[in-house]
N, C-alpha and C positions, 0 to 999 in steps of 0.2 A: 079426496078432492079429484074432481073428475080433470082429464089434461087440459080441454081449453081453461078449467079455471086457476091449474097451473099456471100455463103460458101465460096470460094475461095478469095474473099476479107476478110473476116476473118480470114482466116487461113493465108494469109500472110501477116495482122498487126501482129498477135503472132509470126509469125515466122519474121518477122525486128524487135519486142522487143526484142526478145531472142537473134538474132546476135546482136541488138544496146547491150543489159546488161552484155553477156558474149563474145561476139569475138569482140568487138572492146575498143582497150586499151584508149582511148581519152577520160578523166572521163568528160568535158564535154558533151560531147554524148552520155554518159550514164545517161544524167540527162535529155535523150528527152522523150519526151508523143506523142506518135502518137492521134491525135484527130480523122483523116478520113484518109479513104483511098478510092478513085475512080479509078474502074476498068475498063478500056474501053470495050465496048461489044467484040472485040474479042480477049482482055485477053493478046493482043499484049502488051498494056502502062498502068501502072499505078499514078496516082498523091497521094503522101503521104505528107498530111498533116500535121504539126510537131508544136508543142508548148516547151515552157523551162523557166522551173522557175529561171533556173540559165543564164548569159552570155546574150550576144547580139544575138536576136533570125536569125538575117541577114547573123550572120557569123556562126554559125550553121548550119542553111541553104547550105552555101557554102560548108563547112566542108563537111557533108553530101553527097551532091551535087558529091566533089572529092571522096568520098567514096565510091563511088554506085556501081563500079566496083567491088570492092571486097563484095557488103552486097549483088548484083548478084549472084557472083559465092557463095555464102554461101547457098543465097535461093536454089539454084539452085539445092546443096548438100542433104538439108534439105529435100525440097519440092518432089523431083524427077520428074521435069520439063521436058518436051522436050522442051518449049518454055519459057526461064524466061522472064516476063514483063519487058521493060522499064521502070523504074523508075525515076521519077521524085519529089524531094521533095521539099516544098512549107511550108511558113510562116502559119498558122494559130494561127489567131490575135481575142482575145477576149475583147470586150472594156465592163466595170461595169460605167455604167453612174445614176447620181442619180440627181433627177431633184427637182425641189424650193418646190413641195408641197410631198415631201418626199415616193414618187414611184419611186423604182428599176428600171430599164432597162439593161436586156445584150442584147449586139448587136456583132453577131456574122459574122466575114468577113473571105472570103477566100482570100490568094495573089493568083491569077490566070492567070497563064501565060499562054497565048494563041500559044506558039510552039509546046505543045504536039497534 
């Protein structure tokens, strides 16, 4: 990943915590963890990865999902975009597996949907 598409994916995981912890009232949604974010190289779509300690991480998802219109126009405020990414947010699912002769394993999956 080249660095501007570093920078710019970092800067708008901080900028969807900040609208998830202060502009959106739905206290589960404020209980999300962005894990990843991928930026398509030209900056058009992004996939945001999303985990949560709290709730059904599916309906979350959806939530989210219905929300993106307005976490858009927020970026959008925020960032001072001429083009805000598509966004698309997606389950990431961390599985802690522990095996008979007593070594760890995390095994780390994305949900990845192939329509972006």
């Amino acid at each position: 990943m080249s660095h501007r598409m570093e920078r710019f994916s970092s800067t708008l995981k901080q900028c969807i915590a900040d609208i998830l912890s202060s502009e959106i009232q739905n206290p589960l949604l404020k209980s999300v963890v962005i894990s990843d974010i991928i930026v398509e190289h030209d900056l058009r779509s992004a996939r945001v990865f999303v985990s949560s300690p709290m709730g059904n991480l599916s309906d979350i998802v959806q939530q989210l999902n219905g929300a993106k219109g307005f976490i858009k126009k927020s970026i959008g405020k925020q960032m001072y975009l001429k083009y805000v990414p598509d966004i698309k947010f997606l389950e990431y699912v961390t599985l802690h597996i522990d095996t008979p002769n007593k070594d760890n394993f995390t095994i780390e999956s994305f949900s990845i949907d192939e329509d972006l």
